[in-house]
Structures are given as structure tokens and as C-alpha cells.
C-alpha positions as CSV (number, residue, x, y, z in Angstrom):
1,X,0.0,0.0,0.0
2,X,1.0,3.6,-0.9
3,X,0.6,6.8,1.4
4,X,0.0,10.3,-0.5
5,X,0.6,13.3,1.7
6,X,-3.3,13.9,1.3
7,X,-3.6,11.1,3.6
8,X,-5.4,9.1,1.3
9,X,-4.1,5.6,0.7
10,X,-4.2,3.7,-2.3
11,X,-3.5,-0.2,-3.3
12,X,-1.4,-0.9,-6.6
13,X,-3.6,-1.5,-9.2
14,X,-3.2,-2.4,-13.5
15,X,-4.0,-0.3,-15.9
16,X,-5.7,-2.5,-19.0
17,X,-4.7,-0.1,-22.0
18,X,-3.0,-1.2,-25.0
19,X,-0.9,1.5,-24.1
20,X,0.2,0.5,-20.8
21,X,-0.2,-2.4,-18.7
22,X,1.4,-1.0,-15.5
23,X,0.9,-0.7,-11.8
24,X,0.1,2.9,-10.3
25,X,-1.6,5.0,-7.8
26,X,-5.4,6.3,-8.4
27,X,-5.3,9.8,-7.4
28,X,-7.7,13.0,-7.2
29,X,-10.8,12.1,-9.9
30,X,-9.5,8.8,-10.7
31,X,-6.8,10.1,-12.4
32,X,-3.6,8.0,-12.0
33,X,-0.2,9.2,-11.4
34,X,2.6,7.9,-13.7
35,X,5.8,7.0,-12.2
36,X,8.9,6.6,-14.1
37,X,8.7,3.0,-14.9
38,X,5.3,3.7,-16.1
39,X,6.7,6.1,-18.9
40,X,8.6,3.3,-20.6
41,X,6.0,3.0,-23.8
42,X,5.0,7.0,-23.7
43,X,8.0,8.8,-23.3
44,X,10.0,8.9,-26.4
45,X,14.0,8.7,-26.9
46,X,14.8,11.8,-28.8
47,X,12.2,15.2,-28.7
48,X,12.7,17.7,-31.1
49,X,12.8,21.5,-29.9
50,X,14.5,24.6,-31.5
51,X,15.8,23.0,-34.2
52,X,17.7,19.9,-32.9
53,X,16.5,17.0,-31.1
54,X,17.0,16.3,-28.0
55,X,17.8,13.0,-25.5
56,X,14.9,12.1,-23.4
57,X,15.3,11.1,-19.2
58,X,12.8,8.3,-19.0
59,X,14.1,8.1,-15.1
60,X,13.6,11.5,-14.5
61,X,10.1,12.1,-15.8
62,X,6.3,11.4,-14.7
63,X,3.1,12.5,-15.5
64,X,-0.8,11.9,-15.0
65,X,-3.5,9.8,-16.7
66,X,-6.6,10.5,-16.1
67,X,-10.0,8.9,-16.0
68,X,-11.1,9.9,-19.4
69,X,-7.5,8.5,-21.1
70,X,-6.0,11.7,-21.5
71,X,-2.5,12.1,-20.3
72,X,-0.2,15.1,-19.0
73,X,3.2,13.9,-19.1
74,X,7.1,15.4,-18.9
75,X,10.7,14.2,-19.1
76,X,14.1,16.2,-18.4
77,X,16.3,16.3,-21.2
78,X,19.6,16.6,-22.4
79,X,20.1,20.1,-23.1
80,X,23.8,19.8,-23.8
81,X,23.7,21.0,-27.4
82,X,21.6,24.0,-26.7
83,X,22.5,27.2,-25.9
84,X,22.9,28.9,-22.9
85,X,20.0,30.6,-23.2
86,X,17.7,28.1,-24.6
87,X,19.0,25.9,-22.1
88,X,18.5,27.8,-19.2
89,X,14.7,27.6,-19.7
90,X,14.3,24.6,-21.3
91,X,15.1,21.8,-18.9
92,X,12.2,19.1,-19.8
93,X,9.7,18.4,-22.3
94,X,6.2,18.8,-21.4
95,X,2.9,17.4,-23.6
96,X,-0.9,17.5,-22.4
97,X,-3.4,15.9,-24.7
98,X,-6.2,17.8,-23.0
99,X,-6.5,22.0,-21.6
100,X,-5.3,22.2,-18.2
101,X,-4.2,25.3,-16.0
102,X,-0.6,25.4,-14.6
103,X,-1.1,27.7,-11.6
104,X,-4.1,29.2,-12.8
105,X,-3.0,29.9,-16.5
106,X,-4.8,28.3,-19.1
107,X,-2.6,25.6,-21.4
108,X,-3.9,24.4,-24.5
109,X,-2.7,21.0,-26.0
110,X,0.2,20.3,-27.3
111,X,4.1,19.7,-26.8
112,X,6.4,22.3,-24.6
113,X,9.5,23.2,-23.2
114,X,9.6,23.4,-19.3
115,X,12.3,25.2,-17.2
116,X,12.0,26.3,-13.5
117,X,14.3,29.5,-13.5
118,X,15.7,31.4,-10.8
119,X,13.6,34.1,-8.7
120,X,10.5,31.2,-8.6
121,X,9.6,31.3,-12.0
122,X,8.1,28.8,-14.1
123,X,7.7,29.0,-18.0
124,X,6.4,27.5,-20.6
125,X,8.0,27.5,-24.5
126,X,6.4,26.6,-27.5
127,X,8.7,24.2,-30.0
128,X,10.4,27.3,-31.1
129,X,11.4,28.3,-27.5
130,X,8.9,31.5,-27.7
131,X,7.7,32.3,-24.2
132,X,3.9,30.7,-23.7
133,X,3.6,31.8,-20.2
134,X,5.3,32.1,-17.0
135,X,4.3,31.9,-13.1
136,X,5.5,31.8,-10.0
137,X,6.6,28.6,-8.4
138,X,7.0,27.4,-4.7
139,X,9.2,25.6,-2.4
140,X,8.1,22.5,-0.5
141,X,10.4,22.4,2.2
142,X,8.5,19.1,3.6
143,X,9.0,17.0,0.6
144,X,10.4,13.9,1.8
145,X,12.3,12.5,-1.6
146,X,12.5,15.5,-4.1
147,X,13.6,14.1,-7.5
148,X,15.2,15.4,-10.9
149,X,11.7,15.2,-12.1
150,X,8.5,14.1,-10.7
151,X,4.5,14.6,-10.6
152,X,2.7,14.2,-7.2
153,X,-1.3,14.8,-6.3
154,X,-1.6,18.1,-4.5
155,X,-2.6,18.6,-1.4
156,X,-5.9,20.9,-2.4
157,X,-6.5,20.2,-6.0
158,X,-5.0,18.8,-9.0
159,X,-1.1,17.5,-8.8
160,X,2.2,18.9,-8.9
161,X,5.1,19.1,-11.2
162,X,8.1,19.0,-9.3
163,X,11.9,20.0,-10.0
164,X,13.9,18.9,-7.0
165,X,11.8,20.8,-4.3
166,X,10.5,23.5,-6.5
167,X,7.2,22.8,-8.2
168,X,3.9,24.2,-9.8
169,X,0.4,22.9,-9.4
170,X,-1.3,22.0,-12.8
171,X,-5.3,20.8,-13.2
172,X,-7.8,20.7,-15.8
């Protein structure tokens, strides 16, 4: 059995998709959150973004399926061959299949670069690394485990994207 911090607990169950066949945890609106080794058969090697393609970090990614079989999903990448400005902001790569708000901001859609920056900031890139949007992320001091990468169910609503200790909420 699995403990979230929202104190609910949840048994390992299998998904039946021809997509993934995987155990999980059922979160907030029977969405389940994807862990790592549940990412093998969605994340993919290489992603392209700003005109080269980049190496994917199936360990260091996670994401969210929900109910309705729409998935919100990220990996870190390998942003050696970038530069320094590109790569400041564009640590992992981000796709949604359905609208969803990061910290109240609407996201349509589609395939983006990620970066948490310095100063709590947060933004979002289209493929050509233009500036979608940007908020203000927070600290979680109490997170037992941070990661590289990882999506957890929030405390109030929705789930989190996390970077180490830094994260955003994100919902649909």
C-alpha cells in the first residue's frame, strides 16, 4: 500500500490499455499518477525542440493519466547541445493531450519546453522556445524524496510538477 501526503491511501492496481499495462496509484478524480517505470512505452528517446533534437530522461520524468484516457506527461532532457539561453529555460519536455491550468494559466494542447528559472519562475515554451507563459513557483520544504523530475497529487487540487523541491500545481 502507498501513502500520498493527502492522507489518502491507495492499493497498486493495473491499468488494462493497450498502451500501458502497469501498476500505479489512483489519485484526485481517478486520475492515476505515472511514475517513471510507467513512462517506458510514452516517453519517447529523442524530442525535437528549437531546431535539434533532444535526448529524453525516462528516469527523471512522470506525468498523469486520467480517468477519461487523456494524459499530461514530462521528461528532463539533455540540453547539452543547446545554448545557454535556450537551455536555461528549457530543462524538460512537457505534452498535455487535453486543456489544463498550470497555476491558474490556461494551457492548451500540445508539446512544450519546461524550465523552473531562478527568482521562482516557471515557463512555458512553445517548440520554437517562444515564451507561452510564465508563473511563480514554490518551495516545498517538507518534501520527503525531491527528485530530478516528478508529478505528485496536490494537497488541495489537481497534482504537482516537481523540480527537486521547486514545483507548480497543474489541473484541468
Amino acid at each position: 500500500m502507498f501513502k500520498l501526503t493527502i492522507g489518502h491511501y491507495f492499493a497498486s492496481v493495473a491499468m488494462g490499455t493497450a498502451m500501458l499495462a502497469v501498476p500505479s496509484l489512483i489519485a484526485q478524480g481517478g486520475a492515476t499518477i505515472l511514475k517513471p517505470d510507467d513512462m517506458a512505452k510514452i516517453v519517447p528517446a529523442t524530442v525535437f525542440y528549437r531546431g535539434q533534437c533532444a535526448t529524453t530522461q525516462a528516469r527523471n520524468s512522470g506525468g498523469v493519466k486520467f480517468a477519461d484516457g487523456y494524459f499530461v506527461w514530462a521528461s528532463l532532457v539533455d540540453t547539452s547541445g543547446y545554448s545557454t539561453g535556450v537551455a536555461s529555460k528549457y530543462q524538460a519536455y512537457f505534452v498535455t493531450e487535453t486543456p489544463i491550468r498550470i497555476e491558474g494559466q490556461r494551457l492548451a494542447p500540445g508539446a512544450y519546453g519546461v524550465g523552473f528559472l531562478p527568482g521562482n519562475k516557471f515557463v512555458v515554451t512553445d517548440l520554437g522556445a517562444h515564451d507561452l507563459l510564465s508563473v511563480t513557483s514554490r518551495s516545498d520544504a517538507g518534501l520527503k524524496r525531491p527528485m530530478p523530475l516528478q508529478v505528485l497529487a496536490d494537497p488541495a487540487h489537481g497534482f504537482r510538477l516537481y523540480t527537486g523541491r521547486q514545483f507548480v500545481v497543474f489541473e484541468r
